[in-house]
N, C-alpha and C positions, 0 to 999 in steps of 0.2 A: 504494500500500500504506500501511494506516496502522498498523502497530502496529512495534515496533522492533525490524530484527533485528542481532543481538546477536553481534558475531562473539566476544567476550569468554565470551559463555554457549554457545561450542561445548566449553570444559571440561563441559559438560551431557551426557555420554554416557556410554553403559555400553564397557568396556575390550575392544573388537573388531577387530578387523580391517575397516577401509574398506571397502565393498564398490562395486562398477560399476553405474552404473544401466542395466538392463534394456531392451529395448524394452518396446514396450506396444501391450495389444492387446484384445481384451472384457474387459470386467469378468468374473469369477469364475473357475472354473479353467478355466488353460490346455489347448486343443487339443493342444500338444503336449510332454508332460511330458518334462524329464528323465531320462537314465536314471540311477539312483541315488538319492543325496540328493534332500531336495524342495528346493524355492525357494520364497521370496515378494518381490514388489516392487511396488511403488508410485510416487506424487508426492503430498505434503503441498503443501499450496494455503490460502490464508487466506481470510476473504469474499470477499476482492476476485479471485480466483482470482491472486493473484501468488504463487509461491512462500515455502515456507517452508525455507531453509535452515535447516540444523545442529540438525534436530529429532532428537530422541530417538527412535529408534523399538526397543522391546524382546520379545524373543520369551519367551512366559510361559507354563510346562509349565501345563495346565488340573488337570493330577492331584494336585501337589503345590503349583501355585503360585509356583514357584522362576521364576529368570529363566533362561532356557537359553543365549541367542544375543543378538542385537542389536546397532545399527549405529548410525550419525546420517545424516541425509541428505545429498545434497552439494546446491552453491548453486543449485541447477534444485529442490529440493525433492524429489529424486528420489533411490529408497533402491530397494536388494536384500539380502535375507541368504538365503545359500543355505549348502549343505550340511546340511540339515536333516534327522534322523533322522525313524526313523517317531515316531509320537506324535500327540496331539492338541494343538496349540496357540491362545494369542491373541496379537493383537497391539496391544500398548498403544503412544500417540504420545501424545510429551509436548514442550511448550516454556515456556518462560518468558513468560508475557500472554497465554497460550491454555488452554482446556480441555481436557482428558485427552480422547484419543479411544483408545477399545477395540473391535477390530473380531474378528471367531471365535465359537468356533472353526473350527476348521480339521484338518481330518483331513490324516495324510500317513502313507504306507500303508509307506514304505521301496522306492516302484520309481520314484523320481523326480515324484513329485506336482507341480506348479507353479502358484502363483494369484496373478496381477493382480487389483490391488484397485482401481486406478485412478486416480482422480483423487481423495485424501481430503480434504476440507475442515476447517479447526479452527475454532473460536470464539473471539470475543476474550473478554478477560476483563481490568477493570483492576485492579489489586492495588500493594499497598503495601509493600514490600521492606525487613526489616531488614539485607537482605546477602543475598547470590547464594547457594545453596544447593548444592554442588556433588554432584552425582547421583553423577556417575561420572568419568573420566577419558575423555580423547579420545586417541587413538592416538599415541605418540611419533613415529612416522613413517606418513608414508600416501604415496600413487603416485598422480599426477595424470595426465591424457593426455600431456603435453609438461613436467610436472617430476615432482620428488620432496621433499616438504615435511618439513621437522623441525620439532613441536611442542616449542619451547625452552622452553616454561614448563611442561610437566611435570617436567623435569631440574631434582633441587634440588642437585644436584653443583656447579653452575657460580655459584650463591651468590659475590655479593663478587668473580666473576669481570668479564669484558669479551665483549667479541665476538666475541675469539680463542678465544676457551676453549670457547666454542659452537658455530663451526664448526669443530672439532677431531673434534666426534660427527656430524659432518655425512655421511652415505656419499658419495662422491668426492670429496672433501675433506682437502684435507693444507696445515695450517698448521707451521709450523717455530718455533724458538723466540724468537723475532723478530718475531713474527707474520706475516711472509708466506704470502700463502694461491695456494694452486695448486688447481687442478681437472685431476683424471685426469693430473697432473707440466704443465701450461703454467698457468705464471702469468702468462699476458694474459690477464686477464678482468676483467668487471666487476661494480662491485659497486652496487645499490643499496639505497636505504633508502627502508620505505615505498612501493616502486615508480618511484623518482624519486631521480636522482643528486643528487652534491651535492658542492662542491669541497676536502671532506676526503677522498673515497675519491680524486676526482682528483688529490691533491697527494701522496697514497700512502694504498695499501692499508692499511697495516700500523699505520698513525699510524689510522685511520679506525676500526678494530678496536679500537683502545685505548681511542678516546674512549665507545664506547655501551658501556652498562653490563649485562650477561648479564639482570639481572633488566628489563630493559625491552625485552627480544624476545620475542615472544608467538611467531615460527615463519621459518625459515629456505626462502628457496624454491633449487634446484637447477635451472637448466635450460641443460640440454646442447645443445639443437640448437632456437636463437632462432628465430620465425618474422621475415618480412618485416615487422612490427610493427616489432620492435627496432632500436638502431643498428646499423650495420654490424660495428661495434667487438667487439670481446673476440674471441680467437680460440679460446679457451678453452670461453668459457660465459658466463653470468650466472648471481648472487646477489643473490639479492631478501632481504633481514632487513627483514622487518615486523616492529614496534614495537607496546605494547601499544596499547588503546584502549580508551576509556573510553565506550557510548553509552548508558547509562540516565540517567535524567529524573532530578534532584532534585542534591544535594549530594555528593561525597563525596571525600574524604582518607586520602592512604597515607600511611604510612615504611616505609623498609625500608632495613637496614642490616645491614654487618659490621664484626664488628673482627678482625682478625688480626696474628701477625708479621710477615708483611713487606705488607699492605697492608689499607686500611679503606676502607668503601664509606658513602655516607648519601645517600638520593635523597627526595623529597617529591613525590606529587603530588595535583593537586586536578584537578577537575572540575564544573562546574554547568549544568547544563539543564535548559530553560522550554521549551515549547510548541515551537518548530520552531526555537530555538537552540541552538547551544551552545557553551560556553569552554571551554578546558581550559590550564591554568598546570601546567607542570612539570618537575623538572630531578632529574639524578642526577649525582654527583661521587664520584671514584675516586683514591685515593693509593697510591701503591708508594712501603714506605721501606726502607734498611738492604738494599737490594739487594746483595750484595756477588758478585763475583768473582775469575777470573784473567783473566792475557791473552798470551798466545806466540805469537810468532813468526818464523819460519825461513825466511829467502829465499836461494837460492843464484843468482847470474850469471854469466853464462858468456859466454866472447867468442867469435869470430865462427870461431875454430879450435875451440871446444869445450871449450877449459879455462876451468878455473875463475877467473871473475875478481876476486871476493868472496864471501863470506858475513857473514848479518847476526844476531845474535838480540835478539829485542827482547822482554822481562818486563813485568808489571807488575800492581799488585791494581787493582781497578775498583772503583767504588760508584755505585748509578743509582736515582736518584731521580724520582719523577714523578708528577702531578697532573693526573689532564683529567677532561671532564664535557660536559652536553650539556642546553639550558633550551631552552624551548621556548611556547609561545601561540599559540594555534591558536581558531577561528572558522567554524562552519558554519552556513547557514540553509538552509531549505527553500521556499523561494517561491512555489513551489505544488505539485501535485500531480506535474508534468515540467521545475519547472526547480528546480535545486541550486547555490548557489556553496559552495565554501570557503575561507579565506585562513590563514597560517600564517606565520611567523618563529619560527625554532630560529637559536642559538648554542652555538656549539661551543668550547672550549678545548683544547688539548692543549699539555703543557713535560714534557721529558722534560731531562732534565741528566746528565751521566754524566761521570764522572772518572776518570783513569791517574793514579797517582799513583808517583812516585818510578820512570818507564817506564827500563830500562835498556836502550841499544843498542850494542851491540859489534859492529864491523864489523873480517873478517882477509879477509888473501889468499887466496890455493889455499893456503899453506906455512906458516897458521895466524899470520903475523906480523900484528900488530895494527894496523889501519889508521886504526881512529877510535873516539871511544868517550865515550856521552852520558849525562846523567843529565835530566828533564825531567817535568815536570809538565803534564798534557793536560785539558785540561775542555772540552766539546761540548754548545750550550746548543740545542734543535729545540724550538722554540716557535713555536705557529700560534693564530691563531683564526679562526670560519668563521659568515659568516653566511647565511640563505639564507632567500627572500622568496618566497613561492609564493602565485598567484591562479588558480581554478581554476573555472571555469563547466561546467555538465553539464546538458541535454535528455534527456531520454527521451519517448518516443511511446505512443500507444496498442497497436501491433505489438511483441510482446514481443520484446526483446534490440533494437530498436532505438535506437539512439542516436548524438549530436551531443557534443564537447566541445571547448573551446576551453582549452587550459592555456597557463601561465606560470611563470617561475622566473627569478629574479635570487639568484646565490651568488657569495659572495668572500669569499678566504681569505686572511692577509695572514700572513708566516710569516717567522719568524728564524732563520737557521741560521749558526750564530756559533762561532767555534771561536779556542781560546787554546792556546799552548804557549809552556812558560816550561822556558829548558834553563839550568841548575843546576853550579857544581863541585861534583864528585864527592866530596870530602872537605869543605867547608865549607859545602857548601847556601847558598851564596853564589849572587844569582841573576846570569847571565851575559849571557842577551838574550832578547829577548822577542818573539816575533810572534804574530798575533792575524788573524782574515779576519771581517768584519761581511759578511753576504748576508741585503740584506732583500728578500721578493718579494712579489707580487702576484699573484694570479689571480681575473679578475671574467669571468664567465658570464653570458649574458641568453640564455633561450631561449622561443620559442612555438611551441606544434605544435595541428593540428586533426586531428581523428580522427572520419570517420563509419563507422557499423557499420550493417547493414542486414540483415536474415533473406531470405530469400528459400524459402517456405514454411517444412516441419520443417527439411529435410535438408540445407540449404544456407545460406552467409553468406559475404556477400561487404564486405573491409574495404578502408579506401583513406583516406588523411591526408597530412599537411606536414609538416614541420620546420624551423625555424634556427636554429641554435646562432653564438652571437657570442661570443668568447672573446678576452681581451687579457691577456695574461702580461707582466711585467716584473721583470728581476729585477737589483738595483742591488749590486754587490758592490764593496769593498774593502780592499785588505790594510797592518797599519799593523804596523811595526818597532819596536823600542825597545832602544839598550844598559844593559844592569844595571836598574836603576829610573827611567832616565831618562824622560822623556813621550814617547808613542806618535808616531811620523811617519808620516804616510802615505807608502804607496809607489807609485811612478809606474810607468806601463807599461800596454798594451791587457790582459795577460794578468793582472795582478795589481790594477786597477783599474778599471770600466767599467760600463754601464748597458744590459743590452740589455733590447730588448720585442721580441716576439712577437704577431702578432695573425691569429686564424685563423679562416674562417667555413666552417660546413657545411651546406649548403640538401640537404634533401632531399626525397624524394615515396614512398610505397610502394601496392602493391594486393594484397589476400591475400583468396584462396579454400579455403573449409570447403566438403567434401559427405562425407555417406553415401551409400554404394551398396554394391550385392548383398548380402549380407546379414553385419553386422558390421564392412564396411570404415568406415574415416575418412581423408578426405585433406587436407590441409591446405600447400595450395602458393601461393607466390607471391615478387616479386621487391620491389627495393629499389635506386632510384638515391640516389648521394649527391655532389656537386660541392665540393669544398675548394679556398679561395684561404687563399692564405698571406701573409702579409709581415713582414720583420725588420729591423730594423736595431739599430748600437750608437750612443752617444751622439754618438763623433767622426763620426757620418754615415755610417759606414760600413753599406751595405744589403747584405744579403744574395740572390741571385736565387735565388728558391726557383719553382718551376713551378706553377701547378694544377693541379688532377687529377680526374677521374671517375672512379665506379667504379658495377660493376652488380653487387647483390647477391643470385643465386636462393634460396630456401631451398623444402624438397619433404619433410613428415614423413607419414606413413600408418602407420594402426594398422589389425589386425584382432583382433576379441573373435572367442575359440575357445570359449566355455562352461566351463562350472564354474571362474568364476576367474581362466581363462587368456587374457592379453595378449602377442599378441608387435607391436614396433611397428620402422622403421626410418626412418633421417632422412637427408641430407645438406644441407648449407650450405655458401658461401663466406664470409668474415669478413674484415677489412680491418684493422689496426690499427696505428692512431697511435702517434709518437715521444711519450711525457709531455714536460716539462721537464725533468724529471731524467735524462731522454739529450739534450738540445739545450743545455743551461744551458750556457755558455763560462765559466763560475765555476770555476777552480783549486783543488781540495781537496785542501789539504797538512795537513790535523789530525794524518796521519803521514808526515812528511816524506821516511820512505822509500818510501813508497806514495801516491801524488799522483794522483788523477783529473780529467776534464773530462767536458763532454759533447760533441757536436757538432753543429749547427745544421742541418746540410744531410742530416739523417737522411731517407729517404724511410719510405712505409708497408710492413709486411709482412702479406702475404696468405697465406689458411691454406682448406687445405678439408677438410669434415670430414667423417665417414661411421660412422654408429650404430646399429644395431640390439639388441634389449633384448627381454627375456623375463619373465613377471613372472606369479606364479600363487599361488594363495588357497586355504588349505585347512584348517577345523578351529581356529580359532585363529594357525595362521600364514601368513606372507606372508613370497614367497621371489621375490628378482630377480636377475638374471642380465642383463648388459649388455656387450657388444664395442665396439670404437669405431679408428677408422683415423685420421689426425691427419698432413696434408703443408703445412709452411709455407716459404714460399720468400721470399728477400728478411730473413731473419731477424736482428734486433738481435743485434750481440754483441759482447762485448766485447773489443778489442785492445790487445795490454800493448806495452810496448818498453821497453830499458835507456836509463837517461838519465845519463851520468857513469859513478861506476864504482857504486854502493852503489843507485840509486834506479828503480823501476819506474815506470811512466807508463800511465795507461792512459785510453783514448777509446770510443766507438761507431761500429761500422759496420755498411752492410746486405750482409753477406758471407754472413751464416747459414741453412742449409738443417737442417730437423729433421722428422724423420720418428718416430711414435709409432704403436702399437700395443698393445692394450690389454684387459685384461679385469675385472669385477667384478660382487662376488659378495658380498649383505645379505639377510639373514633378521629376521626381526621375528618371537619363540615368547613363545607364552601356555602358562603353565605353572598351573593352576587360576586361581582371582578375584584372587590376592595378588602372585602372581610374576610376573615381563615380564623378559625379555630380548632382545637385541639386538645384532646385531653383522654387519662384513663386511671383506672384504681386497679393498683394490685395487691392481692389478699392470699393469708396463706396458712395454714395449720399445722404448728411446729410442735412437735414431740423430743421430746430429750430425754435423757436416762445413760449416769454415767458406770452403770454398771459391778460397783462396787458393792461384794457381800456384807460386810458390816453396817449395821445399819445409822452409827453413828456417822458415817462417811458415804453414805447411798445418797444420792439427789435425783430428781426428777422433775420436770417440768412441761409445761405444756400450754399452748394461749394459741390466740389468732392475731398477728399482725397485720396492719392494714397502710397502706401509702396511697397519694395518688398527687395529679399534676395537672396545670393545666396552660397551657399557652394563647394567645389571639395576638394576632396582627391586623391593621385597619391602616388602609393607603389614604389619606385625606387629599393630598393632589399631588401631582404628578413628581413634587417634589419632597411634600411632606410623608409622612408615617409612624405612627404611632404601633408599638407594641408594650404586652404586660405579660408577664409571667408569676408561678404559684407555685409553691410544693410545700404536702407536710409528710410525716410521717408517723405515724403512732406508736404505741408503744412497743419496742422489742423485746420478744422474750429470751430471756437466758437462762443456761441449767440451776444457776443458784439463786434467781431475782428477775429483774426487770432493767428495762431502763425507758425514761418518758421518753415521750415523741416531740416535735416539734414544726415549725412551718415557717417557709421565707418567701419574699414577692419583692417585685422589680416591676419598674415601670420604663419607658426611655420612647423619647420625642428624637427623631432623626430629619436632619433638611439635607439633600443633596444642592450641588451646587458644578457649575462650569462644565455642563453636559456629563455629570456624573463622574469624573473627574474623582471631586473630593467630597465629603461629607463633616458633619457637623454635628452634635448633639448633647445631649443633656441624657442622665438616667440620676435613679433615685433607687436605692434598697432598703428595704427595714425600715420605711422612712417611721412609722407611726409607734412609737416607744422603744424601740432600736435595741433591745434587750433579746437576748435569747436565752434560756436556761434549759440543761440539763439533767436530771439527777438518775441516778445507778444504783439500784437496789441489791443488794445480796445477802441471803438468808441460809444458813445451816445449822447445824448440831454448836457447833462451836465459835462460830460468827454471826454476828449481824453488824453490816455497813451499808452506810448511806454517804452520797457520795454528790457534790452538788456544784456543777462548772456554770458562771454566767458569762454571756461574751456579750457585750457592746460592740456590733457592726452596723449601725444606721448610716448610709453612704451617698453625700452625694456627690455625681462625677459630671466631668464635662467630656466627651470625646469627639475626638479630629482624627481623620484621617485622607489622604493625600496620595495620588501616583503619578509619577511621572515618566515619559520617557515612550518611542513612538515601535511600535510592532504592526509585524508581518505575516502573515500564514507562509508557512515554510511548509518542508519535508515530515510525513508523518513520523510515530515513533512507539514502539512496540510498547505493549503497558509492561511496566516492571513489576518483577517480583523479589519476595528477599524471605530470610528467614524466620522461621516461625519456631522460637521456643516456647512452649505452653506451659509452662513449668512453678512448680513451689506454690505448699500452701503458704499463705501470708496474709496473717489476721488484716491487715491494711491498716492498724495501729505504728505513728512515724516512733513508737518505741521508749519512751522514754528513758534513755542511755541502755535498752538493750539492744543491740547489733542485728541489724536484718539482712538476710540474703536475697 
């Protein structure tokens, strides 16, 4: 193919609803009409008869001329719009480097008319670009065979925002305000970027979210039920955030910036392309200041008859600051007509700092007498940065959808999680002693996989590939003392000083089959072996016997198209998932002395299987789905507390945990005339727990229905104004020992474009109306009871600008890239509090 296609110019559409491409059958009208509405469908094809994605194609009354309907194509080139009233229509196809094609009329009588057009070819055409001309809008959300895609760069809500704020509008998606992100209540899942992991999402979710900046996601991808392609990993799902891209010919330069109260945004990027290359330099950097909150908390112990044998409260204000961002250089050529390499390096940053200042802790008995009683100053410094080296070759054949690729990826992430605490007299602010834990870590990634894909006629494809993933963690920690202002000593002991590494390989192989059959079916089955060796040791020599392990992964999804719109599809998969760092770390986190965690080394994997079925149907402007899902994981990470002394909790990892889900959800996407859009959906979900522990001093169990939901509108006031709002809460989450409340955020943001769309301009607002958030975390046993209570002050208001300059050309097309996919590591999406995440 040679003209370029444009995944940036699928903003190119009129504001529709997706529709499913059709079979196909003679040219002109169908033998056998629908009953009702008409239909029309086609494949857009260039000279070279390759496909043209994300064309334009628009339904145009002949009587008045107005535009009625209309869709974009999907990546096969292939379009349907149905529901089509009686009337006489045409149908115009438009792209960017092609000529208009106008095909009609076309009669459609009101009893179901239907016409294949067939195979339509466009022309090229080269032309000279003062700027991208945006036609229409492309659909906020659209329904894929095996996802659900969120187009982020329609939402100008999330301006100045991050990654979290984006997938907050995500449908099954629930971020917290932390940023951990869950899909359908399990957060094991994975997350990648681009298509290809990277070792800020593996060292934590939530840290990973902070660093990408809202405007540099062009579309979030959803997918609930991985085929044998993917890692074994995520028990949950995968999130794919594709980032924007830049592929026209010529020159060209952004900014795009905010300012606001508690945080400002300034990113740059450029791009240049010549003939069959091209560069692209570019970086976005993100500050949060003036963060301010509270912090309470309430633990009660109890001894081994049930009385009480302390209680604690601990105060304090908070302030969190923080800095991260994400640069990047990137390199493609096209070498001939079937071969493609591309190469890449992105750098990452992320410091986040946060501070207790003047923490009060008061510890009594059961009989209220006063047992202890502290004054202390806390500051928590999580600081990482993340490199990541990607080489990527791709074949294609004569035989369409055939293909060869050979990828590569080296990432490493090198991270600080550093924590001081300085306790204080309570009447002189006289400092009294000092302790301090330095944990620096490491994590270096090298991975290669081959991937061949092969058609086998229309209706079938058969896929089949390698993998190895080579991974070495270390993580060097040590704890240093000091009385009054004296200088720091280090302190001695395996538990309070030590070096472990970690080093873990994953070889695997998979083979996946596509067919259609009878009429409508799609099946898509196949399996996935994966082999993991482990090995650990600390510096004193000490190793750790950890075992290998196999596992076999089937995965079986099939869909059937019912007509006029309607999809119902069902899946099941087995999923595998790994301990992060952040459960194996042996690193001591005492940043609250009354709450002290570890990880444990000898964590094995927990396996999950999962069971979906989903409903989804198109009518008039809207689109409406409907999805269940069954959710048994056995072998489950969780976490085990115990008293330590008389005042202090302690808590570890074990594979004790058995969790069983159930599930339902429910998104609509309405067209309300040319101007209005809205969107929204609730998801709910019936969570069983039970950590399997005979003793019944130590047995938990739990059990609730959690509930989320969202809701988005947009409203074009004139042709340069536009208003949008956004909504999210989430209710209460259940966990194995307690609870934790729910909460809700909302955005508003007024946008004016300006110099033929050039640049824009605008105003948002968040949390405007009491700008408080609180959280509180319940947890109940034999031996505990804590209550746990975070407020944050984020009421925001921002201004935002953004600006491009510089003139582009439709050039030479250019194969879509692909890159590596590690699925990998459970990872609570907690940034840790000084313990170490892989």
């Amino acid at each position: 193919m040679k003209h370029t296609l444009l995944i940036i110019l699928a903003l190119i559409t009129f504001s529709t609803v997706a529709q499913s491409p059709a079979s196909y059958g003679n040219k002109g009208k169908s033998q056998q009409p629908e009953v009702g509405y008409g239909k029309i469908s086609g494949q857009i094809l260039d000279p070279e008869n390759e496909p043209v994605p994300f064309a334009t194609i628009a339904l145009i009354d002949e009587k008045d001329g107005s535009t009625k309907d209309g869709t974009i194509a999907d990546e096969s080139g292939k379009f349907t719009i149905k529901s089509i009233p009686e009337g006489s229509y045409k149908v115009s196809i438009s792209f960017i480097g092609f000529d208009k094609v106008d095909k009609g009329p076309y009669s459609f009588s009101g009893k179901g008319d239907s016409y294949d057009l067939g195979k339509v070819k466009m022309e090229s055409v080269s032309q000279e670009l003062d700027e991208v001309v945006v036609e229409g809008q492309r659909e906020l959300m659209e329904e894929k065979v095996d996802r659900i895609i969120y187009n982020a760069e329609q939402d100008k809500t999330t301006t100045g925002g991050d990654a979290s704020d984006v997938l907050r509008r995500v449908p099954l998606l629930s971020v917290d305000l932390d940023g951990n992100v869950s899909m359908r209540g399990s957060s094991n899942i994975t997350v990648l970027i681009d298509n290809r992991p990277s070792t800020i999402s593996a060292s934590s979710i939530a840290d990973a979210l902070k660093q990408i900046p809202a405007d540099q996601i062009k579309s979030v991808e959803v997918i609930t039920s991985p085929s044998a392609r993917y890692d074994a990993e995520g028990t949950g799902g995968i999130i794919n955030i594709i980032t924007k891209k830049n592929n026209l010919q010529g020159t060209s330069v952004s900014v795009n910036s905010s300012a606001g109260l508690r945080g400002s945004n300034l990113g740059v990027n450029a791009s240049y392309r010549k003939g069959r290359a091209g560069f692209t330099l570019g970086g976005f950097g993100r500050a949060g200041y003036n963060i301010k909150g509270d912090f309470d908390n309430e633990q009660t112990l109890f001894d081994s008859e049930g009385n009480i044998q302390s209680i604690t409260n601990q105060s304090a204000s908070t302030l969190t600051d923080m800095l991260m961002g994400r640069y990047n250089l990137g390199f493609d050529y096209e070498l001939n007509k079937y071969n493609w390499i591309n190469a890449s390096v992105k750098f990452g940053l992320f410091n986040f700092n946060n501070t207790q200042d003047d923490r009060i802790t008061r510890t009594t008995d059961g009989s209220g007498e006063l047992l202890s009683s502290n004054l202390q100053d806390m500051s928590t410094a999580n600081l990482s940065n993340t490199v990541d080296v990607s080489l990527n070759y791709i074949k294609t054949f004569e035989t369409k959808g055939k293909e060869f690729s050979v990828l590569s990826l080296y990432s490493q992430n090198s991270r600080v999680n550093d924590f001081e605490n300085i306790s204080k007299d309570e009447n002189s602010d006289d400092v009294l002693y000092r302790i301090k834990n330095n944990n620096d870590s490491y994590n270096r990634e090298f991975t290669v996989q081959a991937d061949y894909v092969n058609p086998i006629g229309e209706k079938q494809i058969v896929e089949f590939g390698a993998k190895n993933i080579m991974r070495e963690v270390t993580s060097d920690f040590t704890y240093f003392t000091a009385q009054g202002t004296d200088a720091y000593q280090a302190a001695t002991g395996d538990r309070l000083s030590n070096v472990f590494d970690y080093n873990q390989n994953v070889t695997a192989g998979y083979v996946s089959y596509t067919v259609e059959f009878l009429k409508g079916y799609s099946l898509k089955a196949g399996g996935r072996y994966e082999y993991t060796t482990i090995s650990a040791n600390f510096e004193d020599e000490v190793s750790l016997e950890l075992p290998s392990y196999g596992v076999l992964v089937p995965s079986v999804n099939i869909s059937k198209k019912l007509g006029m719109g309607n999809t119902v599809k069902a899946a099941y998969n087995r999923r595998i998932q790994r301990p992060s760092l952040r459960f194996l770390n042996p690193n001591v986190d005492a940043s609250n002395p009354n709450n002290i965690s570890q990880g444990n080394p000898n964590l094995d994997p927990e396996y999950t299987d999962n069971f979906e079925v989903s409903y989804s149907t198109f009518k008039k402007g809207t689109s409406l789905n409907f999805s269940a899902f069954m959710r048994n994981t056995r072998g489950s990470i969780q976490q085990v507390r115990e008293v330590i002394g008389q005042d202090t909790i302690s808590s570890t990892y074990q594979n004790i945990g058995e969790e069983d889900a159930y599930g339902l959800s429910v998104f609509a996407n309405i067209k309300i005339g040319k101007k209005f859009m809205v969107n929204g959906g609730v998801d709910g979900y019936y969570s069983v727990m039970n950590n399997n522990v005979d003793d019944p001093l130590y047995n938990a169990s739990n059990s609730g229905f959690v509930l989320s939901g969202r809701i988005f509108g947009s409203y074009k006031l004139t042709d340069n104004w536009a208003f949008q709002f956004f909504s999210f809460f989430r209710g209460n989450q259940v966990q194995l020992q307690g609870n934790q409340t729910g909460f809700y955020i909302y955005s508003l943001s007024l946008n004016r474009s300006f110099n033929d769309d050039r640049g824009s301009i605008g105003i948002g607002a968040e949390n405007f109306i009491g700008g408080k958030m609180k959280r509180t975390s319940e947890i109940s046993s034999a031996y505990i009871d804590q209550y746990n209570t975070n407020v944050m002050y984020n009421m925001n208001f921002k201004i935002n600008f953004s600006y491009r300059f510089g003139k582009l050309s439709v050039g030479q097309p250019r194969k879509r890239g692909k890159n590596v996919d590690n699925n990998d590591l459970k990872d609570g999406g907690d940034s840790g509090g000084g313990m170490m995440n892989n």
